[in-house]
C-alpha positions in Angstrom: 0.0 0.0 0.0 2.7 2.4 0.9 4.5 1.9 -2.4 1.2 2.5 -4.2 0.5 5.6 -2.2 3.9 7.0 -3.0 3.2 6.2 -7.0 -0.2 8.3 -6.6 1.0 11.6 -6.8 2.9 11.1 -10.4 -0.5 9.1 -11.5 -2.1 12.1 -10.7 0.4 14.1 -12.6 0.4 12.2 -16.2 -3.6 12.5 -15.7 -3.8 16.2 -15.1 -1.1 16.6 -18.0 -2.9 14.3 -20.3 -6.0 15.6 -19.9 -4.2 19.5 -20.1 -3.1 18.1 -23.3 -6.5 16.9 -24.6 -8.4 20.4 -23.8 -5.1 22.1 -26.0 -6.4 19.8 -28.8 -10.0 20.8 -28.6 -9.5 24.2 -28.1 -7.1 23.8 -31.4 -9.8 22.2 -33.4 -12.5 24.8 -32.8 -10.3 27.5 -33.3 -9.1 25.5 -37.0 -12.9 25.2 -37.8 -14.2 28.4 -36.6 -11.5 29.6 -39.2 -12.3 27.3 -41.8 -16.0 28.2 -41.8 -15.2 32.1 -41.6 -13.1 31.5 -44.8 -15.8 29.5 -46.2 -18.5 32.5 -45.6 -16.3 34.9 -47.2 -15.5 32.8 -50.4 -19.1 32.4 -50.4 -19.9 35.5 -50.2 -17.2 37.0 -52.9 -18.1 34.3 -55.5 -21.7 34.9 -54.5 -22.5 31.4 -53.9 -26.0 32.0 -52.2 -28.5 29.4 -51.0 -31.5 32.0 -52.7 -29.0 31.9 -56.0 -29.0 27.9 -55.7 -32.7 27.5 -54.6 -33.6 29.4 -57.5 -31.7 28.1 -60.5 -31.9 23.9 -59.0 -35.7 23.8 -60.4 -34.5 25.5 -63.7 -31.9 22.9 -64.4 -34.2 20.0 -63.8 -36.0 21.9 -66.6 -33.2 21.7 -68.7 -32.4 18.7 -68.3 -36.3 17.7 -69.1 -36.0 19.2 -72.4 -32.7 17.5 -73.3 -34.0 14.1 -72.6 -35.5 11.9 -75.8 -38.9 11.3 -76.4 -38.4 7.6 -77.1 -41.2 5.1 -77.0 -41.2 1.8 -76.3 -43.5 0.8 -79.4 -41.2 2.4 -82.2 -37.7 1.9 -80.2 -36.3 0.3 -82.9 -38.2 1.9 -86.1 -35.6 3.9 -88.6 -34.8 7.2 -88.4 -37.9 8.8 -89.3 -40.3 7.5 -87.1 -40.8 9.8 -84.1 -39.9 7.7 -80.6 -37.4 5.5 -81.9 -33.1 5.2 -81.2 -32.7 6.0 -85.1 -34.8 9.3 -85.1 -32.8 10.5 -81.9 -29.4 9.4 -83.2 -30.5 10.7 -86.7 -26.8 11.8 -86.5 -24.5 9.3 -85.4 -22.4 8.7 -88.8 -20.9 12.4 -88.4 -20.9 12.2 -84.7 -18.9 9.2 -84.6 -15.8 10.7 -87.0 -16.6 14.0 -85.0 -16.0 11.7 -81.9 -12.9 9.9 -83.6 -11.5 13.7 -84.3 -11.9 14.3 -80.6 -10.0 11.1 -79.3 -7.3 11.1 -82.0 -6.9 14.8 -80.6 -6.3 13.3 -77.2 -4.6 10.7 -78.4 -1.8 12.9 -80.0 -1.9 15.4 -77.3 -1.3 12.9 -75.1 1.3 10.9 -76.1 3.5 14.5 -77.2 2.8 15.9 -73.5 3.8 12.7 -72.0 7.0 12.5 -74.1 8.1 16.2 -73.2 7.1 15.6 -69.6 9.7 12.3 -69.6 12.1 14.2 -70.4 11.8 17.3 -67.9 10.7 14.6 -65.0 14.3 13.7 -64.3 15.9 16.6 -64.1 12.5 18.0 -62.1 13.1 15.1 -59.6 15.3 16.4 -56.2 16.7 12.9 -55.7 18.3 13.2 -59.7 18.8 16.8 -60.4 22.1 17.5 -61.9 22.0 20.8 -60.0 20.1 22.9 -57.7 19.3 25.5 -60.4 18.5 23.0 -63.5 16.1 21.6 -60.9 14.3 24.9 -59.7 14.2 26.2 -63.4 12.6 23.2 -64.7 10.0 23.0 -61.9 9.1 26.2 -62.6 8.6 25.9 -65.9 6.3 22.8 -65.4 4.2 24.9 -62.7 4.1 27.3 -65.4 2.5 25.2 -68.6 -0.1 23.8 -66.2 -1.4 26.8 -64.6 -2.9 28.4 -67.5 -6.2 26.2 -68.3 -6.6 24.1 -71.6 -9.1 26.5 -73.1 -6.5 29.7 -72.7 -4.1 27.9 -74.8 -6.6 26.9 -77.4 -7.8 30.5 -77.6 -4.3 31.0 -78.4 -3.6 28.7 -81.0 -6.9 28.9 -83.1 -5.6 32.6 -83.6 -2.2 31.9 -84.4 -3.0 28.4 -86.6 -6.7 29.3 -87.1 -9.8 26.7 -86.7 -9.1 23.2 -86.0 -7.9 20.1 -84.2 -4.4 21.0 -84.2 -4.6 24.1 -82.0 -6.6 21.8 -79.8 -3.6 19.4 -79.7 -1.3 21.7 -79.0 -3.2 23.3 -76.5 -4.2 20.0 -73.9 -0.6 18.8 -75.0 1.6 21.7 -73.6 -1.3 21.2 -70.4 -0.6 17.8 -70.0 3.3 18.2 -70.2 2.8 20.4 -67.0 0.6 18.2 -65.4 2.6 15.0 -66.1 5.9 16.5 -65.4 4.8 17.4 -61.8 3.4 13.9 -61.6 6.2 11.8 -63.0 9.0 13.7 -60.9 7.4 13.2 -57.9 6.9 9.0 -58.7 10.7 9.1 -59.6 11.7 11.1 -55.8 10.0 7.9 -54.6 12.0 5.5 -56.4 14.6 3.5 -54.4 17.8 4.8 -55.4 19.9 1.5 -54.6 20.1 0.6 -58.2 21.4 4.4 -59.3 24.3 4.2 -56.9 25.1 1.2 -58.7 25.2 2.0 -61.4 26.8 5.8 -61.1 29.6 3.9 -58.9 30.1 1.4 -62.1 30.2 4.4 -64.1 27.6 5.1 -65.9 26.8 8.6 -66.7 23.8 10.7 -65.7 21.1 9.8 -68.4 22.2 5.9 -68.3 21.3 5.8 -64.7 18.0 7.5 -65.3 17.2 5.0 -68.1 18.6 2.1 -66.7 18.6 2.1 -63.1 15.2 4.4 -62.5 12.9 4.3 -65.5 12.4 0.0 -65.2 11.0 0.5 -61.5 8.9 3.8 -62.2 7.6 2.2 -65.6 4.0 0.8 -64.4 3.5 4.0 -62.4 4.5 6.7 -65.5 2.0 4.3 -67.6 -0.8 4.4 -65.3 -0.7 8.5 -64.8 -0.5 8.8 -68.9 -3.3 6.4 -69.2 -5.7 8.4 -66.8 -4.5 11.4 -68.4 -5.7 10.4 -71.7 -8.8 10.3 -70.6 -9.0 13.6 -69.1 -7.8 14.7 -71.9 -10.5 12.9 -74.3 -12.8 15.1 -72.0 -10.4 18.3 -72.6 -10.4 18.2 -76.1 -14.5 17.8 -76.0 -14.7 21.0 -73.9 -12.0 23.1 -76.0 -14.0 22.6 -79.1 -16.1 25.3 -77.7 -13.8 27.8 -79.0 -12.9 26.4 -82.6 -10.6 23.7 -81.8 -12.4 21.1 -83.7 -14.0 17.8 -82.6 -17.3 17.1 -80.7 -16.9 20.0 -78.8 -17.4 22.3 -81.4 -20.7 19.9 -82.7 -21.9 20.6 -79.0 -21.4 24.1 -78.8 -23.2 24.6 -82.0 -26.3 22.2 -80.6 -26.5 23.8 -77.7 -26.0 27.3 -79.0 -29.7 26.8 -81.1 -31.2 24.9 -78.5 -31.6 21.3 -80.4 -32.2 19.7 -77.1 -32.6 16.2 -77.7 -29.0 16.0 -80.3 -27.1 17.9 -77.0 -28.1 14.4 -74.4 -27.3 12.4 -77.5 -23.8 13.9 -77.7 -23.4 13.9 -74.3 -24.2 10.2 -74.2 -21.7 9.4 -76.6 -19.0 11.4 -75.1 -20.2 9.5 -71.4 -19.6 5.8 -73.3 -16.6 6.9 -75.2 -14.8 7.5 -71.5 -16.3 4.8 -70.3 -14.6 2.3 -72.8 -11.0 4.1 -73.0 -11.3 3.5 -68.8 -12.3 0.1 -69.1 -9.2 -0.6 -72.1 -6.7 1.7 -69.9 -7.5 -0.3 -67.1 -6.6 -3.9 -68.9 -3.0 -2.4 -70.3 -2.7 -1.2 -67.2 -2.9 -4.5 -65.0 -1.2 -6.3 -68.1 1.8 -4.2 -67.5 2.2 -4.4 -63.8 1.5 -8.0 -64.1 4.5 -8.5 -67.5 6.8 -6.5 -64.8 6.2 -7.9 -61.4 5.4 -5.0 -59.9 3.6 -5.1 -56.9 
């Protein structure tokens, strides 16, 4: 008893201290949210995000999307295209929408694949762990922060007035985006990379760019694929919205539907757009697990 009387006192202490501790943290919390939600109130208030504003335009966009949706019937589903009702008459259409569709995803496709081969490059020397210098390493991050800041649809605006009308200022425009975006991306997948098989190699003497192809690009390989493949399909959905301003595809087809109000061709568009993502997710996803399954990668 004596010995756990003399223990009581320091019990005593690491409760009081523990529970001290405990009201710091609450009192931390409510002081984080009370801040949170006074920031919240005052972006709400500059952007003018209003419940009144929201309450009013909600039953309006059930409207539209009333107006957009087909008047199919179950009796001429599958009539031809010039019975009233029927999946013909809505997709009147769908020979040009597909090629438009093909436009848009080739578009992608390109964009893609350039933006992913310029952000290879810069990743490396973007990386902290591979940098040949302090300096090549800030420069080229900054450049990277740089391409991806300014939206898609900024640099299409761009190049449809310096190349005019068309797809290729939409490729240029979601690839110089995508180099940004990937850059970021793939440096910060190659900081993570053990760096056992570098040393190696640089000890063996290989020189800077052998290492990075030898030593680092094998282990990062499923990873780099995996980001280009989901960007591909962001970018499908890029190069839909950036044919709002000339850039050619879809997106241009949509912007002219929904400019003269042909309601039922805009949810038919929109469908196709919805099932085209769909299946490039669905294919990206079987490379994807091929490759990390070819490569061992866990």
């Amino acid at each position: 008893m004596s010995a756990l009387a003399a223990h009581l006192p320091a019990v005593r202490r690491g409760e009081a201290a523990y529970q001290a501790l405990r009201r710091r943290r609450r009192r931390a919390t409510l002081v984080g949210l009370a801040v949170l939600a006074v920031a919240f109130l005052a972006a709400a208030r500059i952007s003018e995000f209003y419940p009144s504003s929201l309450a009013a335009g909600l039953p309006r966009i059930g409207e539209y999307f009333h107006r957009i949706l087909p008047t199919l019937q179950w009796d001429a589903l599958f009539a031809g295209t010039k019975t009233e009702g029927s999946l013909a008459f809505w997709l009147y259409r769908l020979d040009s929408w597909l090629l438009l569709l093909l436009q848009t995803a080739q578009m992608a496709a390109l964009a893609t694949i350039g933006g992913t081969a310029v952000a290879l490059l810069l990743a490396f020397p973007a990386a902290r762990n591979l940098a040949p210098s302090r300096w090549l390493h800030h420069l080229t991050r900054r450049g990277l922060e740089a391409t991806r800041t300014v939206p898609e649809i900024v640099y299409a605006l761009i190049f449809v007035w310096a190349f005019g009308v068309g797809p290729l200022a939409g490729i240029l425009a979601i690839g110089l985006h995508t180099a940004g975006a990937l850059g970021k991306l793939f440096s910060e997948v190659i900081e993570n990379a053990p760096m056992q098989s570098w040393d190696g190699l640089r000890a063996s003497g290989a020189n800077w760019a052998q290492a990075c192809r030898y030593a680092i690009l094998p282990q990062v390989a499923p990873n780099l694929l995996s980001y280009a493949l989901l960007r591909f399909e962001i970018n499908l959905r890029g190069a839909t919205v950036i044919g709002f301003v000339g850039a050619g595809g879809i997106g241009q087809e949509l912007y002219q539907v929904i400019a003269f109000n042909y309601y039922e061709e805009i949810s038919a568009i929109v469908v196709l757009v919805i099932l085209s993502v769909v299946l490039i997710d669905l294919l990206s996803e079987r490379l994807r697990h091929r490759l990390i399954h070819a490569t061992g990668a866990r």
